[in-house]
C-alpha positions as CSV (number, residue, x, y, z in Angstrom):
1,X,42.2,-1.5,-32.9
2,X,43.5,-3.5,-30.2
3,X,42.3,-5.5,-27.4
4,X,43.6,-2.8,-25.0
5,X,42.8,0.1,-27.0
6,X,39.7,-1.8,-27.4
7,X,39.0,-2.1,-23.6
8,X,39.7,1.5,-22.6
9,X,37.5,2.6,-25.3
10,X,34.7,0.6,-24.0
11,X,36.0,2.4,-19.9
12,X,35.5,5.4,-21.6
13,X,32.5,4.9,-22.4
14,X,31.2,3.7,-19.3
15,X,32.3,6.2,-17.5
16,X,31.0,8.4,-19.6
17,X,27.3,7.0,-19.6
18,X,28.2,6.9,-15.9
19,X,28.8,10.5,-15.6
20,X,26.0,11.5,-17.9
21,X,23.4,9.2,-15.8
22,X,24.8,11.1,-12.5
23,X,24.1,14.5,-13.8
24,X,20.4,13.2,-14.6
25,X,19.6,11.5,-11.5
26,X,21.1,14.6,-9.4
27,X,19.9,17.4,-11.7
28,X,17.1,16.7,-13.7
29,X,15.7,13.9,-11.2
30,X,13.7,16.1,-8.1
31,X,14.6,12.8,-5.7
32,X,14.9,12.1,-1.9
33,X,18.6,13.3,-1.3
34,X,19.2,9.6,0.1
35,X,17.8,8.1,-2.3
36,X,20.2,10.7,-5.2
37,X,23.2,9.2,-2.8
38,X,21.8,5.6,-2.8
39,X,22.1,5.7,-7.0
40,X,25.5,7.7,-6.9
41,X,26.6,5.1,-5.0
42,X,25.5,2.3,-7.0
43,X,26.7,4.3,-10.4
44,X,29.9,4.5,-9.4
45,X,31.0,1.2,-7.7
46,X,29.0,-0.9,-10.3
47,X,29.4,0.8,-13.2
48,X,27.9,-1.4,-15.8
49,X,25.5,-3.4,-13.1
50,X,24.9,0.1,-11.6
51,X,23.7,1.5,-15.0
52,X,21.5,-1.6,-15.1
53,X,20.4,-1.6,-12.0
54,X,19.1,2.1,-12.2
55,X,17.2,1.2,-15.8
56,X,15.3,-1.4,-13.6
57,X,14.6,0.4,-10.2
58,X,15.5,3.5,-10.7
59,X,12.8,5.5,-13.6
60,X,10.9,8.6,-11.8
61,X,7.2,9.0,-12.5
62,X,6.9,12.0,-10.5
63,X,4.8,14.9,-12.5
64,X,3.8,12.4,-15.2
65,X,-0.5,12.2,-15.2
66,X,-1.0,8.2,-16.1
67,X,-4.4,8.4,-14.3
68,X,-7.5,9.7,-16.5
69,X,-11.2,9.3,-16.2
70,X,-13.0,11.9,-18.4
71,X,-16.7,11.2,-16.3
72,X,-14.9,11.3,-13.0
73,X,-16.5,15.0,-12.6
74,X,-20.5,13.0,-13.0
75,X,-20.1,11.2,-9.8
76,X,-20.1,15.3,-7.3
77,X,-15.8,14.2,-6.5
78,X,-15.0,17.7,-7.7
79,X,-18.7,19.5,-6.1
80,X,-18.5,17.8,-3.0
81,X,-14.6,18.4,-2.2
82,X,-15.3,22.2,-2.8
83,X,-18.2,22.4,-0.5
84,X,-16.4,19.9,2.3
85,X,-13.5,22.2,1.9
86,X,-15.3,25.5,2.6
87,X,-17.8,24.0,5.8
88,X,-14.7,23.2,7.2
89,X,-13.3,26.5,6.9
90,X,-16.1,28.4,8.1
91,X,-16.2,25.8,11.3
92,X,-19.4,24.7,9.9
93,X,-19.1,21.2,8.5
94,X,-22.2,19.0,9.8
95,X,-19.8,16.1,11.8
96,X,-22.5,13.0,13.0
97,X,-19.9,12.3,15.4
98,X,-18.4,14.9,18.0
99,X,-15.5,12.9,18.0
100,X,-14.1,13.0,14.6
101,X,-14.0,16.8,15.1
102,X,-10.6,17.0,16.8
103,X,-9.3,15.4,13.7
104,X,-10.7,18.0,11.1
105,X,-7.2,19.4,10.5
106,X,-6.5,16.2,9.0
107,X,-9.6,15.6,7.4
108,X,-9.1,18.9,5.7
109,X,-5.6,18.4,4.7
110,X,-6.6,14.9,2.9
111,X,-9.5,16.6,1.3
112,X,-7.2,19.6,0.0
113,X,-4.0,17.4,-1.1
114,X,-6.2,14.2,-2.7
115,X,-10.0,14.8,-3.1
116,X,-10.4,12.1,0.0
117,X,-14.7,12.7,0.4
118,X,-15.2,12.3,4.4
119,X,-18.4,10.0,4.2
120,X,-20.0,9.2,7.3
121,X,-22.5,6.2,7.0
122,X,-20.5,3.2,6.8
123,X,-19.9,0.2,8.1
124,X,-17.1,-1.6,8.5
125,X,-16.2,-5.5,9.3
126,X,-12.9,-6.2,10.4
127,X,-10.6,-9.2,9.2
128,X,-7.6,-10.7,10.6
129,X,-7.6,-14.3,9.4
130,X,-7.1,-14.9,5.4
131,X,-9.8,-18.2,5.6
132,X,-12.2,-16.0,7.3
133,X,-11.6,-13.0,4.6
134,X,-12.3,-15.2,1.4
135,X,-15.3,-16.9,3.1
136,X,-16.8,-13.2,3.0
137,X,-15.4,-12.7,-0.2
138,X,-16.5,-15.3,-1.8
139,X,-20.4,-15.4,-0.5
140,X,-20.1,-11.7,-1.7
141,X,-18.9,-12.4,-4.8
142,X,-21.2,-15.9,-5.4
143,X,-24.5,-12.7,-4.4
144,X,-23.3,-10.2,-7.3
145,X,-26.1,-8.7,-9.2
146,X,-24.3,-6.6,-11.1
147,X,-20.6,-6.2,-11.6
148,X,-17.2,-7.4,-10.0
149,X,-14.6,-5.1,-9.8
150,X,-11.4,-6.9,-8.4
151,X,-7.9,-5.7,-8.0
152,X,-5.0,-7.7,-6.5
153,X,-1.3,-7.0,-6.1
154,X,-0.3,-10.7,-6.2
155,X,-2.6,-13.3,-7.8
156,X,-0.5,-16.5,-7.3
157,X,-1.5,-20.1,-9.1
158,X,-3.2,-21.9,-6.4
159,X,-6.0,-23.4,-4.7
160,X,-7.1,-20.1,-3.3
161,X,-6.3,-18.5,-7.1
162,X,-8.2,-22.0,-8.7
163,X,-11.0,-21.2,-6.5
164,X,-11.7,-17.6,-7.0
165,X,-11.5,-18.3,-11.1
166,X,-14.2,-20.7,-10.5
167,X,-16.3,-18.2,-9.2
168,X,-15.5,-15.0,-11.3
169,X,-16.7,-17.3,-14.4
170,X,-19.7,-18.9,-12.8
171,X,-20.5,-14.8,-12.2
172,X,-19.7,-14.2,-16.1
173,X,-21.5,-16.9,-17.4
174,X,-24.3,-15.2,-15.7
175,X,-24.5,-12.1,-17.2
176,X,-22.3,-10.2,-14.5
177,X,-19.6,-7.7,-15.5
178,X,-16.3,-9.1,-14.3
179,X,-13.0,-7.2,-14.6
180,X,-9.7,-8.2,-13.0
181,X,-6.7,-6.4,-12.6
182,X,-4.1,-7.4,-11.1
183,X,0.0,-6.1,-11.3
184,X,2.4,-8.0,-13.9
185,X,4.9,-7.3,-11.5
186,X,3.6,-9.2,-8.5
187,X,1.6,-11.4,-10.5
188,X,4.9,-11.9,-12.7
189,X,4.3,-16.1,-12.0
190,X,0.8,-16.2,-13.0
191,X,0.7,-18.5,-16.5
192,X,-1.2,-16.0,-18.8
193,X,-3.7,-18.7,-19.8
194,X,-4.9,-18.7,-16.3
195,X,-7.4,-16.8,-16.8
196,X,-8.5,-17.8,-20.3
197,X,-11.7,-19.6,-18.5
198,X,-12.9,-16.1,-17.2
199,X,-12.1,-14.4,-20.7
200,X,-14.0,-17.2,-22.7
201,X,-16.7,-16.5,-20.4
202,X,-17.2,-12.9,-20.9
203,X,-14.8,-11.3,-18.3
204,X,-12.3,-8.8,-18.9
205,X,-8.8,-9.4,-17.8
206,X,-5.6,-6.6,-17.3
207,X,-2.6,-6.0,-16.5
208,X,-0.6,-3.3,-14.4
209,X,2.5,-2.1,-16.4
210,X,3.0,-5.1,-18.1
211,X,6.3,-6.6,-19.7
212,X,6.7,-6.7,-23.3
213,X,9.0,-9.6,-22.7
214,X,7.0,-12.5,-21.3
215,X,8.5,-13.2,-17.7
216,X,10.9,-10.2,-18.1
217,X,9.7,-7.0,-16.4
218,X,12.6,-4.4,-16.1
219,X,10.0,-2.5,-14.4
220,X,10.4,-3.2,-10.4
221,X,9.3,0.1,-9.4
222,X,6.0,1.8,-9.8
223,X,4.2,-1.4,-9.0
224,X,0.0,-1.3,-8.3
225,X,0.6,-3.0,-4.7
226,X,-3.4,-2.1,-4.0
227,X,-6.0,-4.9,-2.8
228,X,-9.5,-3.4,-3.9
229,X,-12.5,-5.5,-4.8
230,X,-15.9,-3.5,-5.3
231,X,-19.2,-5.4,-6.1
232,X,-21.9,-4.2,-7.3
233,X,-20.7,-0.5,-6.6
234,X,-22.2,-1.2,-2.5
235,X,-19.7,-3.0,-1.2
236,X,-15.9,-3.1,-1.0
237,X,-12.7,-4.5,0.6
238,X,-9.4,-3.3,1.2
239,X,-6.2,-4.3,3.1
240,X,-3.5,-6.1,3.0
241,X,-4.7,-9.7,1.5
242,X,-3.7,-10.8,-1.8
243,X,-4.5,-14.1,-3.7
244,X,-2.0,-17.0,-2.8
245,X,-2.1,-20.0,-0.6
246,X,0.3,-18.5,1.8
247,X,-2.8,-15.9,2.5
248,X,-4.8,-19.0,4.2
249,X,-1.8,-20.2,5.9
250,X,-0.3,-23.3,3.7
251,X,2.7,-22.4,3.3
252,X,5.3,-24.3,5.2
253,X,8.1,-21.5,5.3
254,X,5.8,-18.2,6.5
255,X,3.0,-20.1,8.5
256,X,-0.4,-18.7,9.9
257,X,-0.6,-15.1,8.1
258,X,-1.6,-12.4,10.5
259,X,-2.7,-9.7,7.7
260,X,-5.6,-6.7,8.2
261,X,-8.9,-6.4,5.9
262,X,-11.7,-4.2,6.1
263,X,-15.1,-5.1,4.5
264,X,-16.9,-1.6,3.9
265,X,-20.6,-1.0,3.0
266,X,-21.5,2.8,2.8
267,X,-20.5,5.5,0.7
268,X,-16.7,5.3,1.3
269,X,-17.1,2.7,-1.5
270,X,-17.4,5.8,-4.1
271,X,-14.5,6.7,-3.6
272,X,-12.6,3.0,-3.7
273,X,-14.7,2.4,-6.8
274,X,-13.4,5.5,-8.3
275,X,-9.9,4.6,-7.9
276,X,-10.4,1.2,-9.2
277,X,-12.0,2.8,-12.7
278,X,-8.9,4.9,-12.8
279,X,-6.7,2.2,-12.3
280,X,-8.3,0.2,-14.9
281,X,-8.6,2.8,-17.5
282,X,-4.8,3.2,-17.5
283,X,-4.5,-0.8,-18.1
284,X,-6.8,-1.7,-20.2
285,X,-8.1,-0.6,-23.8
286,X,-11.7,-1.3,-22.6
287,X,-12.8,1.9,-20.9
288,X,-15.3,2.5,-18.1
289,X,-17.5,5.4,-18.9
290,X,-19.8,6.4,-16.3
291,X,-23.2,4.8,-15.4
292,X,-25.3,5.6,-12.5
293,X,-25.2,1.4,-11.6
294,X,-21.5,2.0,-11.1
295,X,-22.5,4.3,-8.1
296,X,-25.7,3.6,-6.9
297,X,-27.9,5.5,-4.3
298,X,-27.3,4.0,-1.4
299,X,-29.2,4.1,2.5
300,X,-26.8,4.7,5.4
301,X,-25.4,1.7,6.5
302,X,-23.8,2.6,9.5
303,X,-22.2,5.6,11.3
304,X,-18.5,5.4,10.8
305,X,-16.2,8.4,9.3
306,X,-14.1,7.0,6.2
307,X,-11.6,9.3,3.9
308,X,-10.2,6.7,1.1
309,X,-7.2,7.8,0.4
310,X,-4.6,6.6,-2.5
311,X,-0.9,7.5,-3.4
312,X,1.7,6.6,-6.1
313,X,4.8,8.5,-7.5
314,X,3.1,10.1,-10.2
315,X,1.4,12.4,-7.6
316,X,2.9,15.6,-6.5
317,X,2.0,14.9,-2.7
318,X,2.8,12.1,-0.9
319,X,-1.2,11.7,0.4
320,X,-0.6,8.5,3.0
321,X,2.9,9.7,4.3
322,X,1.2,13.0,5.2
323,X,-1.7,11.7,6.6
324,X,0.6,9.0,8.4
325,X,3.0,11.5,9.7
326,X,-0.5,14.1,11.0
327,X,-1.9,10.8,12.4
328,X,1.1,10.1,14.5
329,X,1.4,14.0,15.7
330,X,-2.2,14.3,16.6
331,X,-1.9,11.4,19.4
332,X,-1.7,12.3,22.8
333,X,-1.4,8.9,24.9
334,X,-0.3,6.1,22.5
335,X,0.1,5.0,18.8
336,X,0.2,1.5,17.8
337,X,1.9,0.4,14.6
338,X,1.9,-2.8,12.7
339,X,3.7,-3.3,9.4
340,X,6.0,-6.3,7.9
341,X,8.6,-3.8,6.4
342,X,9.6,-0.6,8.5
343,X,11.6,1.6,6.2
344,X,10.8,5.2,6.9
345,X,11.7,8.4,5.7
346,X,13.3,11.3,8.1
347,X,10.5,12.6,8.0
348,X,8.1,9.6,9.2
349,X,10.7,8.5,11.9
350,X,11.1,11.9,13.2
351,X,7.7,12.1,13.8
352,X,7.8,8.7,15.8
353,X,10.9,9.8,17.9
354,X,9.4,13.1,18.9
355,X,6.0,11.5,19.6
356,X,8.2,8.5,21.9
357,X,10.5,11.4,23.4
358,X,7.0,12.9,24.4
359,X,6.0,10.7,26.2
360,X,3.5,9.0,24.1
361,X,3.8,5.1,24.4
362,X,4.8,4.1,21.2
363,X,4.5,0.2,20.1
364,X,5.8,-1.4,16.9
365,X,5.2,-4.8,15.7
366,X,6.8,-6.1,13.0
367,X,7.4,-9.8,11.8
368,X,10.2,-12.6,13.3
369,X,10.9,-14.0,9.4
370,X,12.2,-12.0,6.4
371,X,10.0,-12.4,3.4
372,X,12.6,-9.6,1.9
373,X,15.9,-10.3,3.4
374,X,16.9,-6.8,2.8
375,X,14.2,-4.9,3.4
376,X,14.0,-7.0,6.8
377,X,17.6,-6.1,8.1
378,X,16.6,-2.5,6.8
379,X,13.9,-2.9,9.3
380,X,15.9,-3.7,12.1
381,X,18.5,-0.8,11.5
382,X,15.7,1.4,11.9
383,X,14.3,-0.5,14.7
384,X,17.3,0.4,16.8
385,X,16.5,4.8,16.2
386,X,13.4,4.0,17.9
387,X,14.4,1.6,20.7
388,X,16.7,4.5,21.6
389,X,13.7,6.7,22.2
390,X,12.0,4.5,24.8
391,X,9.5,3.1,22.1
392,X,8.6,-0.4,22.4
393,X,9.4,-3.0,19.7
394,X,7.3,-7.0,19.3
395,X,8.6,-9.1,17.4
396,X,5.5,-11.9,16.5
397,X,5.7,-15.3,16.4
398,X,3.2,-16.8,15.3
399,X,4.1,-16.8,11.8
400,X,4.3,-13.9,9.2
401,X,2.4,-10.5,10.5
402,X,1.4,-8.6,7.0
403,X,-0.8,-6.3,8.6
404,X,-0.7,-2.8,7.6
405,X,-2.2,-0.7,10.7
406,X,-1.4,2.9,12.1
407,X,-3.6,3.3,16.0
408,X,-3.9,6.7,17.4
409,X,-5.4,6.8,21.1
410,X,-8.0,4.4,20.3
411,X,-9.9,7.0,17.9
412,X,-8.5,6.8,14.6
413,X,-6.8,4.5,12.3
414,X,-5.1,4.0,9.0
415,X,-5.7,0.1,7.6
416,X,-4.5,-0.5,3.9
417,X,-2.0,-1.7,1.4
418,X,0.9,0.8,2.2
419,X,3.7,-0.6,4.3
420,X,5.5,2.2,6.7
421,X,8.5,2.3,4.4
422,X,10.0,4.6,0.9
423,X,8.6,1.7,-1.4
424,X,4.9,2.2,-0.5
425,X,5.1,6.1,0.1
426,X,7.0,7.3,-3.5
427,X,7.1,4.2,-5.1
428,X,4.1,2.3,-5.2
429,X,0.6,3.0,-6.0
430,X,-1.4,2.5,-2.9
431,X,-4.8,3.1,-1.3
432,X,-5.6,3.8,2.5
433,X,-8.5,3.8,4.5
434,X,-8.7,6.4,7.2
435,X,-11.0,6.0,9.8
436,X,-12.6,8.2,12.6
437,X,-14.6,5.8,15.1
438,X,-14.0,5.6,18.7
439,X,-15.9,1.8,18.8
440,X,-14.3,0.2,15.6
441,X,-10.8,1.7,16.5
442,X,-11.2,0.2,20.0
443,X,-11.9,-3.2,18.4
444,X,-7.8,-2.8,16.4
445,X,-6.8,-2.1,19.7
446,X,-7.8,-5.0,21.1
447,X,-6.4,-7.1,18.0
448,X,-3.1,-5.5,18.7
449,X,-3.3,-6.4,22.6
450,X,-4.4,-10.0,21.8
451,X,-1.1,-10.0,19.0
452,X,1.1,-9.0,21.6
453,X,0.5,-12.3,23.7
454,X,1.8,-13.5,20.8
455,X,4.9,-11.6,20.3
456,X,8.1,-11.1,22.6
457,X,9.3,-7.8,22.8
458,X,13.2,-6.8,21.8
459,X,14.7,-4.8,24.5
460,X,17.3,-2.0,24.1
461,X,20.0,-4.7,26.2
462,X,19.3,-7.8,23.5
463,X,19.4,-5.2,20.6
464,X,22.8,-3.8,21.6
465,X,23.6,-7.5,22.5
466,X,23.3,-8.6,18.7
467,X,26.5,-10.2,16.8
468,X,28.7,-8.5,14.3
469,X,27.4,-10.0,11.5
470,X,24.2,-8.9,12.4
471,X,25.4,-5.4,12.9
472,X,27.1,-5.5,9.4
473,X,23.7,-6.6,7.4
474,X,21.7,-4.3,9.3
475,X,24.1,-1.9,7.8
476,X,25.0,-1.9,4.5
477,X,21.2,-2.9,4.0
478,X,20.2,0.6,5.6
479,X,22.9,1.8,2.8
480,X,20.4,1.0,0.4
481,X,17.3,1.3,2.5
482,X,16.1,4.5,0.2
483,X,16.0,2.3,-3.3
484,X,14.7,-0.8,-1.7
């Protein structure tokens, strides 16, 4: 055969895998139209990068169960769903707070679509700064009297990483249960002796979808980007901290980090405890079975409303878009919005140019410095829809804003890991909390204020002002906004 016989064989071939990758994506694949045009695209103007590309980023998980806990029914999930589910159908569910009742629609829709329990005797500490975070964290940990359950997106070699090992295997050398889990993805640079201290001392360390190849994971979607930690079954955090010097503000390129983390005490921490045991249990060979010191009887601790709420692409419902998208519908005078990436779907930016175009003040912050250059051009592109609307856009400056935060009138408010864009609401496993309080949401809203002094806001005139160049990145990266 020869070299050019040779070569159009090999065409043939390609175009033929091509074809036959097309037909599966389009047919067999239930996708996001602009995401099915997004990989048609890339098939056929790449075609051998394209095919790799798509083995990377480009696997569906959708109607695949990867989640199982067999004792998830001894904990009342299942009971107590049913029996929230028909009070509020009957008009006769007992709400502590008057307030929370013009929300039950949603309530009832997260309770239907993701067994999200409304509990309503926490308490909730707010946290903005990373050093003041892990100084909670830590004391927390250092009191543990039973078990630390911890769960990181990113855990990145480091004095803040050195410093929470130290502690995790003081806590194991004292008889305390210690698990970590953290993603092989995000956590791709983490040596895997790291945490040989914590394993020597009794801990148990896994990974999230981890590569078979050491420090070659073809899997980039489908990533665990939650932040849970849950000691001693009582208490737990979420948001949008991971574990990385950059969190505490050392690193030279991003600056101070402006993040959002809740510390919750209540019975909200059932369910965040219940998602970590799931989580685990598809990582790690070593199963939790249920034990009542994994959920203990607890007093109320305070009086605010809490659904937790997670999402990932193996569920048939997108739980956090939907709740996002009723959030933003329900307001009447204002929704403020904080989020590093700002990739949404129609269906997410509709509802934030009908909400604008009625006359509901709509603010969105987002950061001045790409961590994602991309995804941050992406972000501008659709940045522009909104600006269009009469919505108002801050950009902050003082440093890298990784805060995760959805404000509706001052009375409810989404904080968490999910970023408003198509990564976090198909593509990633994520966890939400939602929460009805007039007096904690009106302490966000005076976070955001005091983050605007901080931030200049872009006009529609400087937007429309901005160069070519500019104009070009913004987009061809809004080309390939659906598979970023």
């Amino acid at each position: 055969m020869t070299f050019t016989s040779l070569t159009a064989a090999l065409l043939s071939l390609v175009l033929l895998l091509n074809i036959i990758l097309a037909v599966f994506v389009v047919f067999l694949e239930r996708r996001d139209a602009g995401a099915t045009w997004a990989w048609l695209l890339v098939l056929f103007f790449i075609p051998v990068a394209g095919f790799i590309l798509y083995l990377i980023f480009g696997q569906n998980l959708s109607r695949k169960k990867i989640f199982e806990w067999k004792d998830k029914n001894k904990i009342g999930i299942m009971e107590i769903t049913k029996n929230q589910i028909e009070l509020l159908q009957r008009g006769e569910f007992p709400f502590h707070d008057n307030r929370t009742v013009r929300y039950k629609d949603l309530i009832y829709m997260l309770l239907v679509n993701d067994r999200s329990v409304l509990t309503q005797d926490n308490h909730v500490e707010i946290f903005t700064d990373g050093n003041d975070k892990f100084r909670s964290l830590f004391k927390d940990l250092n009191e543990a009297k039973d078990h630390i359950h911890l769960e990181y997106y990113i855990i990145r070699k480091g004095q803040l990483a050195n410093e929470l090992l130290e502690v995790l295997v003081k806590k194991a050398k004292e008889g305390i249960a210690v698990k970590v889990l953290y993603d092989a993805m995000g956590s791709r640079r983490l040596p895997r002796k790291f945490f040989k201290p914590l394993i020597d001392a009794g801990g148990k360390v896994s990974a999230f979808f981890p590569s078979v190849i050491p420090h070659l994971n073809l899997q980039v979607n489908f990533r665990n980007h939650r932040k849970l930690v849950i000691i001693d079954g009582k208490l737990g955090y979420v948001g949008g901290f991971n574990i990385g010097d950059e969190y505490l503000g050392l690193n030279k390129k991003f600056g101070y980090w402006r993040d959002t983390h809740l510390k919750i005490t209540g019975q909200a921490v059932y369910g965040m405890h219940t998602r970590f045991i799931l989580d685990w249990n598809q990582a790690s060979p070593d199963k939790i079975s249920y034990e009542d010191r994994l959920f203990p009887v607890m007093e109320p601790m305070g009086d605010t409303d809490i659904q937790i709420v997670s999402s990932g692409p193996d569920s048939e419902w997108e739980q956090i878009k939907y709740g996002v998208i009723k959030l933003i519908s329900s307001a009447k005078k204002y929704i403020y919005i904080q989020t590093p990436y700002f990739i949404p779907d129609a269906s997410v930016l509709d509802a934030l140019k009908i909400a604008a175009l009625s006359g509901v003040d709509v603010k969105l912050m987002i950061p001045n410095k790409p961590d994602h250059p991309f995804v941050y051009w992406a972000t501008y592109s659709y940045v522009g829809d909104l600006l269009k609307t009469g919505a108002k856009i801050y950009i902050y400056d003082n440093g890298f804003i990784h805060a995760k935060k959805i404000i509706a009138d001052g009375k409810i408010a989404t904080i968490g890991t999910a970023n408003i864009d198509v990564r976090s609401f198909r593509l990633n496993f994520e966890v939400n909390a939602f929460l009805y309080d007039q007096v904690l949401v009106e302490q966000l809203v005076d976070i955001f204020h005091e983050d605007m002094k901080l931030s200049n806001e872009l006009t529609w005139e400087q937007y429309q002002n901005r160069s070519l160049y500019i104009r070009f990145k913004e987009s061809f990266s809004r080309l390939l906004s659906p598979i970023l």
